[in-house]
N, C-alpha and C positions, 0 to 999 in steps of 0.2 A: 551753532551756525556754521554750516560749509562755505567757504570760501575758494573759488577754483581762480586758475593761472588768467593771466590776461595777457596778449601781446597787442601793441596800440602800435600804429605807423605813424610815424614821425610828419606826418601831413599835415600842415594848419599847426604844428607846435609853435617854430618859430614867431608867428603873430602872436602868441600867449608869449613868450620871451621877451619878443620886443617891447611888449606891453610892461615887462617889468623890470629891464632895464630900462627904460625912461627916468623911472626916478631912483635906480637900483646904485647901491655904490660898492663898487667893487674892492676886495680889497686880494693882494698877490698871496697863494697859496703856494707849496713848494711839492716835489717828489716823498712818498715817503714809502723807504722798507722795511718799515715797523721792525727792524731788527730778524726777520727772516728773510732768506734769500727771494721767496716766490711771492712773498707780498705787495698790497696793489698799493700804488700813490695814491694819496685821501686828499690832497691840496687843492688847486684850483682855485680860479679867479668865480668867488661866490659872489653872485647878485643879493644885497639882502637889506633892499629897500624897500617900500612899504605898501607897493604895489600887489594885486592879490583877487583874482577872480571872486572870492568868496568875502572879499574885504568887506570895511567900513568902517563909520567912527569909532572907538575906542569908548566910547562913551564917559566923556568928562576923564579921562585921565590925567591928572596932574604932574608931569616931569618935575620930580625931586633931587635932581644928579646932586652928587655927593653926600647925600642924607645917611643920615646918620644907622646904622644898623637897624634892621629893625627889632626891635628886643623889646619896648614898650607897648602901649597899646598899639593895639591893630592899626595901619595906613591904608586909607581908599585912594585908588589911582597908581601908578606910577612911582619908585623909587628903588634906588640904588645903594649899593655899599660894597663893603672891602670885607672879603675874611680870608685869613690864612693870604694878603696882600693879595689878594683875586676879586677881580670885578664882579659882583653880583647886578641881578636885576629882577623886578619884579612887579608884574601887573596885576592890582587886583580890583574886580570892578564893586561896584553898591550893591552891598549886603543884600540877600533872595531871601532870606529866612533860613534858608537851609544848607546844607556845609555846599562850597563850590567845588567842581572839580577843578585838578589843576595839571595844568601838562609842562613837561621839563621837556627844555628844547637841549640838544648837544648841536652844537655850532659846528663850522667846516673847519678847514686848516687857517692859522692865521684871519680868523676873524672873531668880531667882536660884536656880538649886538644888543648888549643894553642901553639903548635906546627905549625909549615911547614909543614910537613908531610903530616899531618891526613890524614887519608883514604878516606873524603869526597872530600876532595879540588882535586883531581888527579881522583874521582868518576865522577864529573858535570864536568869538564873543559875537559875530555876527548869527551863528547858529544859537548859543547862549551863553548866559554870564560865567565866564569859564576866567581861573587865574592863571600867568602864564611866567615859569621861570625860567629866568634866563639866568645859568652860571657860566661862567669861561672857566676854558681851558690856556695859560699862557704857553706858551712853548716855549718846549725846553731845550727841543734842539731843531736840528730843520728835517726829523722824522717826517712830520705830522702827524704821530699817534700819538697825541699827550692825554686823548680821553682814554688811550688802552683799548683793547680787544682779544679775540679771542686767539690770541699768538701769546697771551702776557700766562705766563704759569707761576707769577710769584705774587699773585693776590692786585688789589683794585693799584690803578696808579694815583699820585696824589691828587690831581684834580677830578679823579671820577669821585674818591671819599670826601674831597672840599663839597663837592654836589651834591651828596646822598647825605651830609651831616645835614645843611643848611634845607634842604626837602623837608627831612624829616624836622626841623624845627621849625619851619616854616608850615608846615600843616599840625604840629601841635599849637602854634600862636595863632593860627585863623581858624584851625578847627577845617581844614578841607576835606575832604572827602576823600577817605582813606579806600575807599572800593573802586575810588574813580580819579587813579594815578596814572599820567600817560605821561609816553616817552617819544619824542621824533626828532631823530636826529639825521643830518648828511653829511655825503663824504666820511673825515672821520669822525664824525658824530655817529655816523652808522655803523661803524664799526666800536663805539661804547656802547651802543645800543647792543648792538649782538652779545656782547659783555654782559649786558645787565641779565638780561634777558637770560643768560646762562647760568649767571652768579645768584638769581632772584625771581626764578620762573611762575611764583606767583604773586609777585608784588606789582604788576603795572598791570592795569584793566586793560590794556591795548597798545601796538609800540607804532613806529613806522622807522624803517631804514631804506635810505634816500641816497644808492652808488654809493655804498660802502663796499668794505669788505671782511670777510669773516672766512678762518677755516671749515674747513667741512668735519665739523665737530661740536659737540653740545647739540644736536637737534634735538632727543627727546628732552629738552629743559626747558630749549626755544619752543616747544609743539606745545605749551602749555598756557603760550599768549598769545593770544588774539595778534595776528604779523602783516604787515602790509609792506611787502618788498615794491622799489622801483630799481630800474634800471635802465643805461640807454644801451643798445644795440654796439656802438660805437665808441664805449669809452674807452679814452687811449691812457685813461689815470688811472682808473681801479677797474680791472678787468671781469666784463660783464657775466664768464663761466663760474666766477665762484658764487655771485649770488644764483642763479640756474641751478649750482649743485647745490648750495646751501637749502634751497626751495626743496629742490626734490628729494635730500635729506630728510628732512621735518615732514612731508609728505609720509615717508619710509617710515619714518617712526612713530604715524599715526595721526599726525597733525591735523584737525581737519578747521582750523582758523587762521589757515597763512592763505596770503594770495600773493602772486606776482606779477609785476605790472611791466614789459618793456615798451621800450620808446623804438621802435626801428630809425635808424639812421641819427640818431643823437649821442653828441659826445656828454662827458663827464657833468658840464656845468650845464647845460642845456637841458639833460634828463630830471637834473634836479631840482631845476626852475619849472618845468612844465609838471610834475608830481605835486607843486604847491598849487597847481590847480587842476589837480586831475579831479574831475566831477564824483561828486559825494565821500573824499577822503572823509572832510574833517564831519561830516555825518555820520559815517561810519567808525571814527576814531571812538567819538560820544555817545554815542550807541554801546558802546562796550562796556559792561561794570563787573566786578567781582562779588561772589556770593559773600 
């Protein structure tokens, strides 16, 4: 499937915004130069409450905060844990018959969203019963690249490998759907997204990066999944030319499953709030499967 560029004007965005800041809780993101000189700030005050054009109930999920690992039998609904003293979270809804997919979200700077709630789990389960993990990233300094990217040349940082242990044993305990692994991350979530994506070019059936940022390097690795870039016109945190070139990178290298989406006139937080409901993302996310 060809996938071509998209540029969207910032028109009628802000009433998608305001609609999800209403119940959105913000929490303070900071600058970050991931240790190069030209790298973008990934921080920002993210909206990431539960609000969601594509929403809905959760279908009976049960909030379990503090539960205990999950290592025993399978849990339906909702629950939490600590590994490697890092927040886990995870949604999963009532057994289909057959393996679920499951999508790994990478969080912005300084936030945290294992919660029931979150706006993602009620975004994919509204299209189908889809499980949803959420691992944090703590921070470790006021970077904000603790998820890593593709600046890091000394292998995953701790909290991307906390992610990718617990994935992978979390889809041998439920048995998920190994062909239908997705990744969508913002800020700098999208910039471990681009990480993955270059470290593991065909492990995720579909990614999305949401105003990250990434050097212009690894495209033919990234050309190999299925990519849905956003970005706003305006971001004054992680600058809008490196996903542009990154795009037309992966384009050059033959890509022919990336698309790029700008927001005209939107800044950092703003593009990445109106991308949670940019019309038939998460359609198109689940649509993707690996042979």
């Amino acid at each position: 499937m060809s996938m071509t560029s998209s540029f969207r004007t910032g028109q009628g965005a802000f009433l998608g915004v305001a609609l999800l800041v209403i119940t959105a809780v913000h929490v303070q993101g900071c600058a970050s130069t991931a240790g190069t000189p030209d790298s973008a700030a990934t921080g920002g005050s993210i909206a990431s409450g539960g609000a969601h054009a594509n929403g809905g109930a959760t279908g009976g999920s049960q909030s379990a905060a503090d539960a205990s690992p999950p290592d025993g039998a399978p849990q339906i609904g909702f629950i939490t844990w600590t590994y490697n003293d890092t927040p886990m979270g995870l949604y999963v809804p009532a057994p289909t018959g057959r393996p679920l997919p499951v999508v790994m979200y990478l969080h912005g700077c300084h936030n945290d969203p294992v919660y029931s709630e979150y706006w993602l789990i009620p975004a994919v389960n509204a299209l189908e019963p889809c499980a949803v993990f959420l691992p944090t990233a703590p921070p470790l300094d006021d970077m904000c690249a603790d998820w890593g990217g593709t600046y890091d040349t000394s292998g995953l940082r701790p909290a991307m490998i906390n992610a990718l242990a617990e994935l992978d044993r979390l889809i041998g305990q439920y048995g998920f759907d190994t062909k239908r692994q997705y990744v969508y991350g913002e800020s700098m979530g999208g910039e471990g997204v681009y990480e993955l994506l270059v470290e593991f070019p065909t492990r995720f059936a579909g990614a999305v990066a949401a105003a990250g940022y990434t050097l212009d390097t690894g495209a033919s690795q990234m050309a190999q999944t299925p990519l849905w870039i956003f970005h706003g016109s305006d971001d004054s945190i992680s600058p809008v030319e490196n996903d542009r070139t990154i795009y037309q990178s992966i384009l050059d290298a033959g890509g022919t499953h990336v698309t790029y989406t700008e927001y005209s006139g939107l800044d950092h937080v703003p593009a990445i709030e109106q991308a949670r409901m940019e019309p038939g993302l998460f359609q198109w996310l689940l649509a993707q499967h690996r042979n």
